[in-house]
C-alpha positions in Angstrom: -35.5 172.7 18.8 -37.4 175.8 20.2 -35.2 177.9 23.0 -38.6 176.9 25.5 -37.1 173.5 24.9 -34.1 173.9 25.3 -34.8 176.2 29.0 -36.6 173.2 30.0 -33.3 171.3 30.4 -32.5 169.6 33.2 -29.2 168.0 34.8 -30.7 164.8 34.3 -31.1 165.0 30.9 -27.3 164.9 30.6 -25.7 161.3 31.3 -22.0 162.9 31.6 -21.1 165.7 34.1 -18.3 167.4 34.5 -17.6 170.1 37.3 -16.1 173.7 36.5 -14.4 175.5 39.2 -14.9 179.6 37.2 -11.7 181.9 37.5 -11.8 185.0 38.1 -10.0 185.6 34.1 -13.0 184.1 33.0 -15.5 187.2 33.9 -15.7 190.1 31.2 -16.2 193.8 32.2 -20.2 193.2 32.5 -19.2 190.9 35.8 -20.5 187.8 34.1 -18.4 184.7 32.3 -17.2 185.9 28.9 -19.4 184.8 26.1 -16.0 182.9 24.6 -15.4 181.4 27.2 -18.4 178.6 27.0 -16.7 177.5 23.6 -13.8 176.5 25.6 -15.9 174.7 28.6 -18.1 172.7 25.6 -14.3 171.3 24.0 -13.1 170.9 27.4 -15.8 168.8 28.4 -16.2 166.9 25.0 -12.5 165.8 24.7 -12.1 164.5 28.2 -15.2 162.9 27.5 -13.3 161.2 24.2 -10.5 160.7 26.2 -12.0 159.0 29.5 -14.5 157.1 27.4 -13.5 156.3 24.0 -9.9 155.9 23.4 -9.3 158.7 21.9 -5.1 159.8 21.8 -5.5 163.2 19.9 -1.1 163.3 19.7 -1.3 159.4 18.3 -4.2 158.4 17.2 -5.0 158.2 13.4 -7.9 159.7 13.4 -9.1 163.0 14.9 -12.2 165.2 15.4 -12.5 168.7 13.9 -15.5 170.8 15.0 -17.7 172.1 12.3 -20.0 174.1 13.9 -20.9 175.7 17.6 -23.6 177.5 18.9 -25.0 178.9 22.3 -28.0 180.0 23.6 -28.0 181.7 26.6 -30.4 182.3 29.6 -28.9 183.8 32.4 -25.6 184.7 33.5 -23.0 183.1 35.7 -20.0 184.8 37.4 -17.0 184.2 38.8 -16.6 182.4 41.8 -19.6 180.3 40.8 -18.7 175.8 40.4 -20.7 175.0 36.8 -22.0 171.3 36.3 -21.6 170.7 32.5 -23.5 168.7 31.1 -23.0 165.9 28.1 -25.4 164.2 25.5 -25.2 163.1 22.4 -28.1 164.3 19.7 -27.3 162.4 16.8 -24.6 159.6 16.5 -23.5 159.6 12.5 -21.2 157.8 10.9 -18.5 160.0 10.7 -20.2 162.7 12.9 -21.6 163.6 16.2 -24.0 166.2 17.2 -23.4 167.0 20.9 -25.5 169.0 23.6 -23.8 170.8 26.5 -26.0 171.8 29.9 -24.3 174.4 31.6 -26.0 174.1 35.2 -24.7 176.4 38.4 -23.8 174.2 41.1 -25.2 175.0 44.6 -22.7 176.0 47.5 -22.3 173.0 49.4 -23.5 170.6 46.9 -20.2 167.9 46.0 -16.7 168.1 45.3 -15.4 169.7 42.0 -13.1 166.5 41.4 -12.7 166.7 37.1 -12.9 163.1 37.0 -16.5 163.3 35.3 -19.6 161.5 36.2 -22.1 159.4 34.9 -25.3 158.1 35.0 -27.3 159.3 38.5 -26.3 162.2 39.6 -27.1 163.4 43.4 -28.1 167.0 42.4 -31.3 165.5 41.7 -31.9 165.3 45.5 -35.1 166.6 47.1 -36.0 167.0 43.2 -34.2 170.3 43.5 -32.1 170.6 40.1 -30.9 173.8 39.1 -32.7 175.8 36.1 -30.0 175.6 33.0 -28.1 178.8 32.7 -26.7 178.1 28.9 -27.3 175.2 26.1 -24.6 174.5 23.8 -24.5 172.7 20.3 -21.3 171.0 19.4 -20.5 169.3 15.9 -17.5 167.2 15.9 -16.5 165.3 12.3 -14.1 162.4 12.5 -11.1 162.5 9.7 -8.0 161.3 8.9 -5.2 163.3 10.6 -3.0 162.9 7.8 -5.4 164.4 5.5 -8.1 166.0 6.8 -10.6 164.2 5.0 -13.1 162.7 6.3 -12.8 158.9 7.4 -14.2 156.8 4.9 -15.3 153.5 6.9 -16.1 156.2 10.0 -15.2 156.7 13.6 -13.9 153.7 15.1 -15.9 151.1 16.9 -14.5 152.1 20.3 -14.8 155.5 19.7 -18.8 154.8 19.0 -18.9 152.7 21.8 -18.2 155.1 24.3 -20.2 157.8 22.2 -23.2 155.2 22.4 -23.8 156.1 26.3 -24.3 159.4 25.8 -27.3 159.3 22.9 -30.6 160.3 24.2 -33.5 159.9 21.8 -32.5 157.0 19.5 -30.7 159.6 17.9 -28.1 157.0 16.2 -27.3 157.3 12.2 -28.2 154.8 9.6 -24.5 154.6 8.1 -25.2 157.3 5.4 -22.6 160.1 4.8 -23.5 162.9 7.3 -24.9 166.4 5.6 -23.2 169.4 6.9 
């Protein structure tokens, strides 16, 4: 995936939104949202995701997600008091692993409610076929283990779990069953 690619994202290429209301803790000494503080708003995002749409107890639940690996590339700043529109997708849907893609979009003044209840599907930014250029793109890797031992589950994520995942794959982008390379 080439960073043109990637600045070619739009909100409607994400089937899960989330709003982010920015504090004013999260802007560094260069006025702009802390680098650090995108790793936060892609788990955020991810696990209400997991928790609104798949089941998932993290305190209960025998099985867990671990991230792996994260990565952001940037292309223009954001500052507080700006409301961010995240954006979820899922790239690849393994057996035991998922590869996800955050949007991070700048929401227009006047444009919705920040509610944190998430959205899906159509999304009324896309009004007037005005969406807003993507300011960062996030990749995500979560792998599904036991929590006892850390290891990764041997039959895979539960079927609910990939059920809920399933809505969010773009591309065909689901695995074949074979053990995920990472």
């Amino acid at each position: 995936m080439t960073s043109s690619d990637l600045k070619s994202r739009r909100q409607s290429d994400y089937p899960f939104h989330l709003d982010y209301r920015t504090r004013w803790s999260d802007n560094d000494m260069y006025d702009h949202v802390n680098n650090s503080v995108y790793s936060f708003l892609f788990d955020s995002l991810i696990n209400h995701h997991l928790l609104l749409h798949c089941n998932l107890r993290p305190p209960t639940s025998p099985h867990i997600f671990l991230a792996v690996h994260t990565s952001t590339t940037f292309f223009a700043p954001v500052s507080f008091p700006a409301v961010l529109d995240l954006g979820l997708r899922v790239t690849r849907l393994g057996k035991s692993s998922v590869e996800y893609e955050v949007g991070v979009f700048e929401r227009r003044e006047g444009e919705g409610e920040a509610n944190g209840k998430g959205r899906d599907g159509g999304d009324e930014r896309e009004e007037e076929g005005k969406e807003e250029q993507v300011k960062a793109v996030g990749k995500f890797v979560h792998v599904c283990v036991e929590r006892k031992t850390g290891r990764t589950v041997g039959e895979g994520m539960g079927e609910e779990v990939r059920r809920g995942l399933r809505g969010l794959v773009v591309g065909g982008q689901e695995g074949n069953g074979k053990r995920a390379k990472l």
